[in-house]
Backbone bond lengths (Angstrom), bond angles and torsions (degrees), N, CA, C in turn:
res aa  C-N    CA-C-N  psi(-1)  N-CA   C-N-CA  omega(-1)  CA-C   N-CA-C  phi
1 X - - - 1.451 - - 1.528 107.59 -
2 X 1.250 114.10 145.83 1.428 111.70 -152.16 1.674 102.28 -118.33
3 X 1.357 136.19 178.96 1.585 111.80 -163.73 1.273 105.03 -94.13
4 X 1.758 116.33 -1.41 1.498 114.82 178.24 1.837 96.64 -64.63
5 X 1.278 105.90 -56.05 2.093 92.31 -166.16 1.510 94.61 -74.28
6 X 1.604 145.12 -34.24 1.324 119.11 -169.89 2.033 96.31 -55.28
7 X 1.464 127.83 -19.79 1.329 99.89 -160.84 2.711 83.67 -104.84
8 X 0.910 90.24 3.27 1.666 91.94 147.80 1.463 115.06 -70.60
9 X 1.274 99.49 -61.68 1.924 97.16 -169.07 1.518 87.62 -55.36
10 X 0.924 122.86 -82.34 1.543 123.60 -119.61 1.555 100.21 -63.00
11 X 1.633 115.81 -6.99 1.516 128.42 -178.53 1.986 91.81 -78.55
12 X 0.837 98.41 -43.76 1.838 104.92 -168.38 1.529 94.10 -64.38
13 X 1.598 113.66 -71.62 1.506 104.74 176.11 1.413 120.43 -43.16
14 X 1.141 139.81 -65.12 1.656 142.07 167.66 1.830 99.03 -21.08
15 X 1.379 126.02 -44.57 1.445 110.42 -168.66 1.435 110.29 123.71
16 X 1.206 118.36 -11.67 1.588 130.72 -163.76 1.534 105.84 -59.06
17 X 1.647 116.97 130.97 1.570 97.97 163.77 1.677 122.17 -65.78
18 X 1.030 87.16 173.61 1.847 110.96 -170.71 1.122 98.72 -79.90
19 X 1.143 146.54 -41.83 1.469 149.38 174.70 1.716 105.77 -49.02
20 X 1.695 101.43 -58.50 1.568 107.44 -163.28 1.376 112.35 -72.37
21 X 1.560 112.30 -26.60 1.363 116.59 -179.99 1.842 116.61 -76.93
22 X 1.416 96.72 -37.64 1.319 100.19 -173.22 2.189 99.71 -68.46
23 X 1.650 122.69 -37.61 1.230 131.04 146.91 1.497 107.86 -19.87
24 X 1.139 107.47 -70.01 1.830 113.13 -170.39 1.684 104.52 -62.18
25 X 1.203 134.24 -55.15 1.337 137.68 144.34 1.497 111.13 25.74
26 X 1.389 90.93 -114.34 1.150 147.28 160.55 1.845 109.75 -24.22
27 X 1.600 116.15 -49.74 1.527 109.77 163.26 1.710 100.44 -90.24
28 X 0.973 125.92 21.86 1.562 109.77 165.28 1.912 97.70 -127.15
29 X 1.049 113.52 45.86 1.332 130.93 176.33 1.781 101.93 28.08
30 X 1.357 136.98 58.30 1.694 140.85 -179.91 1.600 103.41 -105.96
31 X 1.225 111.16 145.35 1.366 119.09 -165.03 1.468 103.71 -68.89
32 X 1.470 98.30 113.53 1.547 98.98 -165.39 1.890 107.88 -76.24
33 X 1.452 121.65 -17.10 1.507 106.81 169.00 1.563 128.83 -57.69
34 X 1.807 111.31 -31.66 1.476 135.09 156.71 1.402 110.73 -50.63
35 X 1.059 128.77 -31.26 1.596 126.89 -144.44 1.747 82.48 -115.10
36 X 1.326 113.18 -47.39 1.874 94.68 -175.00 1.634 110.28 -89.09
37 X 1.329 107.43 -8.34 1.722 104.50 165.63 1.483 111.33 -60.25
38 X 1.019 102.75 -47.19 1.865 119.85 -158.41 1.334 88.04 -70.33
39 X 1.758 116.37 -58.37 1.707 107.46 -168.62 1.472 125.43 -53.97
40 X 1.760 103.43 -26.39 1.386 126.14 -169.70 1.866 105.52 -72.99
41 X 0.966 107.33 -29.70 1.584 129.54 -171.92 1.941 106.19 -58.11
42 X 1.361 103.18 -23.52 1.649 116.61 -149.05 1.784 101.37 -134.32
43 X 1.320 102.01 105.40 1.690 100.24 -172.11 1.778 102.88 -59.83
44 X 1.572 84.64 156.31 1.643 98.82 173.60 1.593 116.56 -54.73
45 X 1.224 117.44 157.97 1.294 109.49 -164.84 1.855 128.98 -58.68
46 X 2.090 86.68 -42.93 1.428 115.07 178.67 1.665 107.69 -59.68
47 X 1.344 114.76 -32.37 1.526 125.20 167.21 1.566 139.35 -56.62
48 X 1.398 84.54 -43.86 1.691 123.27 175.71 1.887 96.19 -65.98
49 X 1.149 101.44 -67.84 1.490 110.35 175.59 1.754 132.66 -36.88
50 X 1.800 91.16 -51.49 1.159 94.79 -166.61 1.618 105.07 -84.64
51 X 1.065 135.17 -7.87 1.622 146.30 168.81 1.401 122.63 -114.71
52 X 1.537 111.07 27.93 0.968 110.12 174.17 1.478 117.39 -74.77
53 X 1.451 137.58 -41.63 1.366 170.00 -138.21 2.163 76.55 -96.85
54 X 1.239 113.27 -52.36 1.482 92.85 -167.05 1.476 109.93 -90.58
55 X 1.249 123.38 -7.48 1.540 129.32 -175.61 1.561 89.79 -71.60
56 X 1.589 117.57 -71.21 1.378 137.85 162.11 1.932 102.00 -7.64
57 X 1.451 115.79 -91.11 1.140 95.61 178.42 1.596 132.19 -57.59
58 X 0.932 116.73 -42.49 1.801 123.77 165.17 1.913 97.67 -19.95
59 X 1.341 111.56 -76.32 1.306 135.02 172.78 1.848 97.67 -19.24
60 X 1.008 80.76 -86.03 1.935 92.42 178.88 0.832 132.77 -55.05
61 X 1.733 115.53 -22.95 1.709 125.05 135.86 1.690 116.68 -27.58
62 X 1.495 89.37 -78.57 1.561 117.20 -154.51 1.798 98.95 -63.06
63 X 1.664 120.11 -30.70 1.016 132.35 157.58 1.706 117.91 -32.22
64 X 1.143 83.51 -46.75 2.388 86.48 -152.93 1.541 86.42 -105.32
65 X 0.984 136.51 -0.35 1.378 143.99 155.18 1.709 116.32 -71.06
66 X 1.261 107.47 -39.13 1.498 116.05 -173.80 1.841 90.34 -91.44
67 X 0.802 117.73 -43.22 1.452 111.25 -171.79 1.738 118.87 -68.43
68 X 1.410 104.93 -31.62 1.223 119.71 170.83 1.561 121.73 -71.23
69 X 1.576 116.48 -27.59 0.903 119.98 145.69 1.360 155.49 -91.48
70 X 2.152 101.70 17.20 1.257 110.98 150.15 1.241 116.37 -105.62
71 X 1.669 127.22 -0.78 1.150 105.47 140.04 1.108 152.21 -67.83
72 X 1.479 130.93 -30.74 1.571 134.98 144.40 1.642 102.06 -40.70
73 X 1.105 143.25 2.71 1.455 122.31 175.04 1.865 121.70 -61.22
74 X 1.776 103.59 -42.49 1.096 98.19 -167.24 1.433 135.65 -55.24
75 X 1.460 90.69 -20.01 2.002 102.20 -172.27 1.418 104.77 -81.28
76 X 1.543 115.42 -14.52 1.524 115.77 -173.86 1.649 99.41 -83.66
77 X 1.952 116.40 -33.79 1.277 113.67 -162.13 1.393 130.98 -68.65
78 X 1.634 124.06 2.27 1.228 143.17 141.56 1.659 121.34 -41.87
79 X 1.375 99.37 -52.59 1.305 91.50 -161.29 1.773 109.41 -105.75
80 X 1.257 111.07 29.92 1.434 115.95 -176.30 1.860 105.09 -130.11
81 X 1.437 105.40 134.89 1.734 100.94 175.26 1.338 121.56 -63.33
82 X 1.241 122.32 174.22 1.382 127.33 153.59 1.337 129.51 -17.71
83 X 1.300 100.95 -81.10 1.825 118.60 149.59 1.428 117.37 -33.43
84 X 1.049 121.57 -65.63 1.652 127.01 173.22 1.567 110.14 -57.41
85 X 0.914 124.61 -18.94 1.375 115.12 -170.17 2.303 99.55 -104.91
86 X 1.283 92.12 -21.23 1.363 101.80 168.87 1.173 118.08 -36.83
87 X 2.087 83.34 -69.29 1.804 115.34 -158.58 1.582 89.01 -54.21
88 X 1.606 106.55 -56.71 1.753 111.23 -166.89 1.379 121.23 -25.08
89 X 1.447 99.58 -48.65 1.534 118.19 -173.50 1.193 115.99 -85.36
90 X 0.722 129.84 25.42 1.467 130.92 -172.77 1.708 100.15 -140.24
91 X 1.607 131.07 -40.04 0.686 117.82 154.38 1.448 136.50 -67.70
92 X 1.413 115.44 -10.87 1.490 125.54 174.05 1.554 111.82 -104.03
93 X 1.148 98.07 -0.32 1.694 96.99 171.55 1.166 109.14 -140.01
94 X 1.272 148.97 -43.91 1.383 147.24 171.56 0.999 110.73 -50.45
95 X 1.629 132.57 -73.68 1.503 134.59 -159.45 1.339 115.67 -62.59
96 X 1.863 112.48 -45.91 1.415 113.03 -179.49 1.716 104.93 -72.66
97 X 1.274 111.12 -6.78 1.387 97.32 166.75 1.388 128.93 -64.64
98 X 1.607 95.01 -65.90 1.579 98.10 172.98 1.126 122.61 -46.40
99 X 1.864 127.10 -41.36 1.106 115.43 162.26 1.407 144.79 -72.14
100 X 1.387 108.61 7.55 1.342 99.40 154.51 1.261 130.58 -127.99
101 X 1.761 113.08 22.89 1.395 123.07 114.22 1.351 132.06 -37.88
102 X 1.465 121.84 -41.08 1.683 108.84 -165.13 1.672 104.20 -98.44
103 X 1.692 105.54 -6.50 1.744 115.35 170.87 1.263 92.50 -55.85
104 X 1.572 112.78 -78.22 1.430 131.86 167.47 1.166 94.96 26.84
105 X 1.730 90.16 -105.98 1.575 141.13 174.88 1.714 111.45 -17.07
106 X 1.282 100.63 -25.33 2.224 105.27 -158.88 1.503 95.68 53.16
107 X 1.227 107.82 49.34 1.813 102.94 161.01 1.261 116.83 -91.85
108 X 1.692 120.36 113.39 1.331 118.49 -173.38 1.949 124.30 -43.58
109 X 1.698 98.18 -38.38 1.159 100.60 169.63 1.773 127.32 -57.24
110 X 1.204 111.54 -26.31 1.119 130.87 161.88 1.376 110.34 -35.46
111 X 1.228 127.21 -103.93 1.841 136.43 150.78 1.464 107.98 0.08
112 X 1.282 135.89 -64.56 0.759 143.96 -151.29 1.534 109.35 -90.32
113 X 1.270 134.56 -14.76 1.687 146.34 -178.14 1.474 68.66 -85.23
114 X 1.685 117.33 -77.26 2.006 124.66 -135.35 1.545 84.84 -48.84
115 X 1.897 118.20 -47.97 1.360 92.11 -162.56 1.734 129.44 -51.70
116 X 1.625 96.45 -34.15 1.926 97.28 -176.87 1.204 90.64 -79.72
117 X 0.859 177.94 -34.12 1.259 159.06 176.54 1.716 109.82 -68.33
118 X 1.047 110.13 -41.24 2.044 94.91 169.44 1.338 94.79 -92.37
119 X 1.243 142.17 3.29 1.721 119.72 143.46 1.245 143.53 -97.19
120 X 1.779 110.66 2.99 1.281 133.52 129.41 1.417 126.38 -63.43
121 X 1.330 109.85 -18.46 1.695 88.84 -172.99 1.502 109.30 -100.08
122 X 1.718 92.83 -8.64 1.772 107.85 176.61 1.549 105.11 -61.12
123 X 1.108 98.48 -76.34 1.891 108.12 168.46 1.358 124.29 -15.84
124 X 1.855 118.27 -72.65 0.945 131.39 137.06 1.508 125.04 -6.00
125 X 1.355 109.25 -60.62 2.188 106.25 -159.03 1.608 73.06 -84.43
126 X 1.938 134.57 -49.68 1.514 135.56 -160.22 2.265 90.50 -41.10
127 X 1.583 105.29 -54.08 1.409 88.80 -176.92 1.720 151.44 -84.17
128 X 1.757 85.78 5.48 1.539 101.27 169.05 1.672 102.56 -101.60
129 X 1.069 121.47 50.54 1.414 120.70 -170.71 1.319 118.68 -123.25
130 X 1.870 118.87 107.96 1.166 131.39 179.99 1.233 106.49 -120.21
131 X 1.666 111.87 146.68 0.771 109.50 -170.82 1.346 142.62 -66.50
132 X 1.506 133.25 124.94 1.350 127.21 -177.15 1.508 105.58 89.91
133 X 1.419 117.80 21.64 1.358 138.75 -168.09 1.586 96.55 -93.60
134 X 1.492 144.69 86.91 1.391 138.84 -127.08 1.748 88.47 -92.71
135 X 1.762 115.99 -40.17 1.333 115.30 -162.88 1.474 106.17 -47.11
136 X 1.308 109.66 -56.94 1.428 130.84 -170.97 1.027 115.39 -33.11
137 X 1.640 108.16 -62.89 1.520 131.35 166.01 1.143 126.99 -20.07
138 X 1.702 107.07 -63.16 1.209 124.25 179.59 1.523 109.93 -85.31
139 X 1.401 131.55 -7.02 1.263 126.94 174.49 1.942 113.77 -86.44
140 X 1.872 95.74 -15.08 1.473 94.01 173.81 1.695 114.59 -103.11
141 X 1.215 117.73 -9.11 1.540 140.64 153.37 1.155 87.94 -38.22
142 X 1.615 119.34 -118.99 1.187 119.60 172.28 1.376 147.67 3.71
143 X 1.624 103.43 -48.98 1.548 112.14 -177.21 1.739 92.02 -77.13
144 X 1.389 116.40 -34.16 1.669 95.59 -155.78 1.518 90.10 -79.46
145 X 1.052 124.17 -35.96 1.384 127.86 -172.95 1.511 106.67 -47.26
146 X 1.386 113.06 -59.94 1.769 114.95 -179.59 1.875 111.98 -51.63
147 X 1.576 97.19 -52.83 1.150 99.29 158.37 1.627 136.26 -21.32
148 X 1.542 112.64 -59.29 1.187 101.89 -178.40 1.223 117.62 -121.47
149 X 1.335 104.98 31.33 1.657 116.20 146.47 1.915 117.27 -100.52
150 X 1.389 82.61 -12.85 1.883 91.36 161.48 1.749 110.93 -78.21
151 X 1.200 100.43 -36.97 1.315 95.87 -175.52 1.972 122.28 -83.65
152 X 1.657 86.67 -24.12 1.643 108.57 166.07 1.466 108.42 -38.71
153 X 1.136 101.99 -82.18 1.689 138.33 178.18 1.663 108.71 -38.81
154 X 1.607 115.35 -55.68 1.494 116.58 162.32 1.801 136.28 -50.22
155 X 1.638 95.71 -38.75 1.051 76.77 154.80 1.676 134.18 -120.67
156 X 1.304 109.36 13.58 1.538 120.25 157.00 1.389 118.31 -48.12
157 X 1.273 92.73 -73.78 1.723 110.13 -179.36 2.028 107.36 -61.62
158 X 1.078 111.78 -27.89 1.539 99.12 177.38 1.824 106.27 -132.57
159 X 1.514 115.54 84.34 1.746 115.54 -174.32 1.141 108.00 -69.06
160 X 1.255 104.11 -17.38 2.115 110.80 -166.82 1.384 108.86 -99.55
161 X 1.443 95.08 17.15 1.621 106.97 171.01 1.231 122.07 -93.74
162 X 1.004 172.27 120.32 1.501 140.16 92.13 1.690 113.29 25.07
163 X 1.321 112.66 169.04 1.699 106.69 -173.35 1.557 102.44 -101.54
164 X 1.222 107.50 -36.43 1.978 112.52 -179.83 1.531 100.08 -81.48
165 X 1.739 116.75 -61.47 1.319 112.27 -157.58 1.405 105.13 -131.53
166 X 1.564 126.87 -165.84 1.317 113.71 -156.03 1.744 88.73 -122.66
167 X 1.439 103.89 139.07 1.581 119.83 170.59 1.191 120.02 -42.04
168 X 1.346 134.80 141.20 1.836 123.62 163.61 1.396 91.14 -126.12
169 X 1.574 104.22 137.85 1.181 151.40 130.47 1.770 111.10 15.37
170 X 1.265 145.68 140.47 1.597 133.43 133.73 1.896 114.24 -29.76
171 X 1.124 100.89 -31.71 1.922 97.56 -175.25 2.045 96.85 -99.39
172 X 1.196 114.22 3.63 1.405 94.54 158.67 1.755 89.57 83.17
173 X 1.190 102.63 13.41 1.935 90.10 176.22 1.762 80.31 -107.58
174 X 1.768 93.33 160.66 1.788 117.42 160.57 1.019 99.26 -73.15
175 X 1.740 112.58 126.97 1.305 125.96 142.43 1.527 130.59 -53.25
176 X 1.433 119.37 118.61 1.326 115.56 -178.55 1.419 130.85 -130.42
177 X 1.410 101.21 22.27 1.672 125.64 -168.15 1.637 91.36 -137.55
178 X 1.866 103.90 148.25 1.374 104.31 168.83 1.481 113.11 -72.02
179 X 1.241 110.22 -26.82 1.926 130.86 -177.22 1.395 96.79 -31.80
180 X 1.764 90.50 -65.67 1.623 107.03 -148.69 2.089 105.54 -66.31
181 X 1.690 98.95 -22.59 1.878 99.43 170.09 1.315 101.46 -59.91
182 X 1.706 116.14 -52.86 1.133 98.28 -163.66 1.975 139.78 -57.59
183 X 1.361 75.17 -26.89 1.681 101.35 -176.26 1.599 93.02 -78.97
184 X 1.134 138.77 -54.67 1.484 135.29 179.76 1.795 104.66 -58.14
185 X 1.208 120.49 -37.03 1.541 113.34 -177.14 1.763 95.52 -73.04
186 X 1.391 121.23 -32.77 1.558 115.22 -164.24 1.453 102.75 -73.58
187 X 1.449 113.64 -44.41 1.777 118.52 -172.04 1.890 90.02 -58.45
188 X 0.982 111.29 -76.40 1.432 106.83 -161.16 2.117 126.30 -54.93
189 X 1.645 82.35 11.65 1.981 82.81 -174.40 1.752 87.57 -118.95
190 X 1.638 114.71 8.13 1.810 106.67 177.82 1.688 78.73 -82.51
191 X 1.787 93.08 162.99 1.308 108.17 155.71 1.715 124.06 -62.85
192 X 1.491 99.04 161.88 1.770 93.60 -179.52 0.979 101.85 -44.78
């Protein structure tokens, strides 16, 4: 990372809009495709705001979910090695960590890890599934449910998104303002 985006962040952390920073950019000659990826990465503020209260619970969902499933650990910790009990832990504590740091954060990548992972674990519970098997049931309840409050949240918090990747512009730049969707949805509904 080069000192043009360390002086991006620290404009985003301060509170600065995305408009004015990506402005400042742009007169300090910084590669403006870097500078609207990164901005695009981080919902608009009014966005950030207004779903904050539901990101928040999601969090505390996905929280007592991870915790609940290091309590079922012990009956498994017999029958797993050293190594295995490593990997275990690390996947039950490492990964959901970081990810719910970058929830935290409203880091799009965030959403987008939880989603393959609650659409792996859908798959997953879809193949231990007999019928009238109630756990299951309720373990794919759940998953679809998180699911599409992951996907709620993805595209609330980012409209100028796409759901996998991020929109570009007529000039081939990332969109990173809802403004700039709107003005890109208006150019493209004029006649040729």
């Amino acid at each position: 990372m080069g000192k043009e985006m360390k002086v991006v962040k620290q404009l985003v952390k301060e509170g600065k809009d995305k408009k004015a920073i990506f402005e400042r950019a742009e007169s300090e000659g910084l590669k403006l495709d870097k500078v609207a990826r990164y901005l695009a990465s981080y919902p608009d503020k009014e966005e950030s705001e207004k779903y904050d209260v539901a990101n928040k619970i999601f969090i505390f969902i996905y929280a007592f979910m991870v915790i609940g499933s290091v309590l079922s650990l012990p009956s498994m910790l017999e029958e797993i090695s050293p190594a295995g009990l490593f990997l275990a832990m690390s996947f039950v504590l490492l990964i959901p960590g970081i990810i719910v740091f970058l929830l935290y954060k409203k880091s799009a990548i965030g959403y987008l890890v939880l989603g393959f992972f609650l659409i792996r674990g859908l798959f997953q519970s879809f193949s231990e599934y007999e019928a009238g098997d109630t756990v299951v049931m309720l373990e794919l309840g759940v998953g679809a449910f998180m699911l599409a409050y992951v996907a709620f949240l993805k595209i609330k918090l980012f409209p100028y998104q796409n759901l996998f990747n991020m929109r570009k512009g007529e000039d081939g730049r990332v969109i990173f303002t809802k403004a700039q969707a709107v003005i890109e949805d208006e150019k493209a509904q004029l006649p040729g």
